[in-house]
C-alpha positions, 0 to 999 in steps of 0.5 A: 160660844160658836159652834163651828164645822167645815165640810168639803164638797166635789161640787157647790150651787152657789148663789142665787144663779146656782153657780156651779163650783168644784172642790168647795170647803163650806164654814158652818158656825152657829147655823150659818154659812161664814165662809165658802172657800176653793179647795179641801180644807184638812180639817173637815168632813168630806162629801168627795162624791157629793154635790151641795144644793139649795134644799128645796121648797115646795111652794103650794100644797093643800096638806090637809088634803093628806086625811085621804089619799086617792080618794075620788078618782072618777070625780071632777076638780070641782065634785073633789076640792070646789069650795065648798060643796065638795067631797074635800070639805065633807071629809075635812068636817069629819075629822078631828084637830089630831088626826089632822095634826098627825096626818099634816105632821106625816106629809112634812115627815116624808118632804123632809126625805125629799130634801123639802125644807120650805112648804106653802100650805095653803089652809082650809077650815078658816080660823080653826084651820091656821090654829091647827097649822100654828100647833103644827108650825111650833113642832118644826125646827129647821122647816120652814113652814108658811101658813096661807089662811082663809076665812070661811064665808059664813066668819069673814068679818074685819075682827076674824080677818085681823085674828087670822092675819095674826096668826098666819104668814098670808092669805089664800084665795081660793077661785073668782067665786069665792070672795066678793071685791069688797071682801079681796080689798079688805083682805088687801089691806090687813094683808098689806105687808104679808102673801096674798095669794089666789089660784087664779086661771086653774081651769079654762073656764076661770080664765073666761071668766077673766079672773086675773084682772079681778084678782089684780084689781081687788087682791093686790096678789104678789103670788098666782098659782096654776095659771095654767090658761095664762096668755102671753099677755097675761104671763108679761103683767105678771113679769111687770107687776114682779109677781111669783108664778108657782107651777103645779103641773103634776096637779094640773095634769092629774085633774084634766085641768090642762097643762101649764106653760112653762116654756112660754112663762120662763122664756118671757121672765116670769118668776116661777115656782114649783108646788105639789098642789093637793096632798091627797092625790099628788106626792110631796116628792119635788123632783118628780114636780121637776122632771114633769115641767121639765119634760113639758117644756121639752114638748112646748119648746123642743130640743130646748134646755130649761133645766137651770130655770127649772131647778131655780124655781124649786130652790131659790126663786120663792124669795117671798118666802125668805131667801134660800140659797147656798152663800156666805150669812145665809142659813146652812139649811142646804142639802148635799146628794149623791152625785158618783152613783147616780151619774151627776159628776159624770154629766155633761149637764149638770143641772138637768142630771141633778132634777132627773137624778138627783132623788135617787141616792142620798140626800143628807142635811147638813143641818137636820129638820125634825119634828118635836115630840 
């Protein structure tokens, strides 16, 4: 039996291009977008304020990381989060499978007031850890939540590898040092039809280390995280190799990483995505990840306007992840925001109005996430 609704909007991004669409009725049945229609319906809910968009996905977080807030702030990235002597992973093994749950539970808790329906968690505590992300992973309805395991050094063997590709979406290389070449095409090949991912070039001195062309020659990933000292010449191999670039500017700045190239990576056509990297420092609040590389692109690239591109890379441009945009046979997990009040139906750019103030009215779902108890 179909189970069917119609709600009105002032303003609709449609498609894959966000294209705006004014006075738009939406048919919900079953949890699917069936028809998107122009004008009012009379039979409907209305948002007559209100703009519908894709809800967002935060494409790399290290959730685990949320046990501890703030902690070590006078530490270096690598006395914090280096595998695996660091003061992340002396924490980690202190705690226990619930309070891990909980705390992981809570950070997708508030990504959900945030509009967040999509989140990448890039997984420690090798085998245990995916476990411990599959429990959370059953609990979610209307999230989609996308496991990138590991397997610690002293449990890499091929009967682990085929066990955590099991249970997870993809694998999540940690840096150049961590796995050996034989190791990355091992992991390459059971991971063959799944993400494999790496934080590759972070910091200047893995891209001395020309970990890129190591990655690409061993792993065979179809996503990159930070890249923050990418050249253009490394940026154009992404672009040939249809690889996704996720972002995370906000992290990269906290830790005195550097500060990614934004402008440059969108104006040579890099498929970027956005992510709020480790949980324990930086918020799952996506629209500051926005207006931070929005901002920056301003200053690499002044008077510039990268707002869409921006935008689409919070939304709709992690297809790895499955497709999340605002059209008829897609999911309706779309979020609607206030647009009278905070200014957005006022704007004379709409796009750059809704990543600065998009956050600071409501955001309703159509169709609402929760946790199950």
């Amino acid at each position: 039996m179909e189970n069917c609704k119609v709600i009105n909007v002032r303003k609709a991004l449609i498609g894959e291009d966000l294209e705006v669409k004014d006075n738009v009725n939406i048919e919900i049945c079953n949890g699917y977008i069936t028809h998107i229609g122009n004008g009012f319906s009379s039979n409907a809910k209305s948002f007559t304020n209100e703009i519908a968009i894709p809800s967002l996905i935060n494409s790399h977080v290290h959730m685990l990381d949320y046990a501890f807030p703030e902690i070590g702030i006078d530490k270096t990235i690598k006395e914090l989060v280096g595998d695996p002597n660091s003061l992340k992973y002396e924490l980690l093994s202190k705690q226990n499978e619930k309070d891990l749950i909980n705390f992981s539970l809570n950070f997708i808790s508030n990504s959900i007031n945030f509009g967040v329906t999509t989140i990448a968690d890039f997984r420690e505590l090798g085998i245990l850890g995916s476990k411990i992300a599959l429990n959370i992973k059953r609990k979610l309805k209307g999230i989609n939540y996308i496991i990138l395991g590991r397997l610690e050094k002293n449990e890499f063997n091929d009967k682990n590898l085929v066990r955590l590709a099991e249970i997870d979406d993809g694998f999540g290389a940690s840096s150049i040092s961590t796995y050996s070449p034989q190791e990355l095409m091992k992991i390459s090949e059971i991971f063959k039809n799944k993400i494999r991912a790496a934080h590759i070039s972070e910091t200047l001195k893995q891209n001395l280390k020309n970990d890129l062309e190591f990655f690409m020659k061993y792993l065979r990933p179809n996503l990159i995280i930070h890249g923050t000292w990418f050249s253009d010449y490394e940026l154009l191999i992404l672009k040939e190799k249809n690889v996704s670039l996720v972002l995370c500017p906000r992290s990269n700045l906290w830790f005195s990483t550097g500060i990614p190239r934004i402008a440059s990576a969108i104006k040579l056509g890099v498929n970027i995505l956005l992510g709020t990297d480790n949980a324990a420092w930086i918020s799952p609040n996506l629209w500051k990840e926005m207006e931070t590389a929005l901002l920056i692109s301003r200053l690499q690239d002044p008077l510039s306007n990268y707002s869409k591109e921006i935008l689409k890379a919070a939304t709709v441009n992690a297809r790895l992840f499955g497709t999340n945009k605002i059209d008829e046979g897609e999911k309706s997990n779309f979020i609607i925001i206030e647009g009278e009040k905070t200014g957005i139906l006022r704007a004379y750019d709409i796009y750059s109005a809704i990543i600065k103030r998009g956050s600071e009215g409501n955001i309703t779902y159509v169709e609402q996430p929760r946790i199950l108890t």
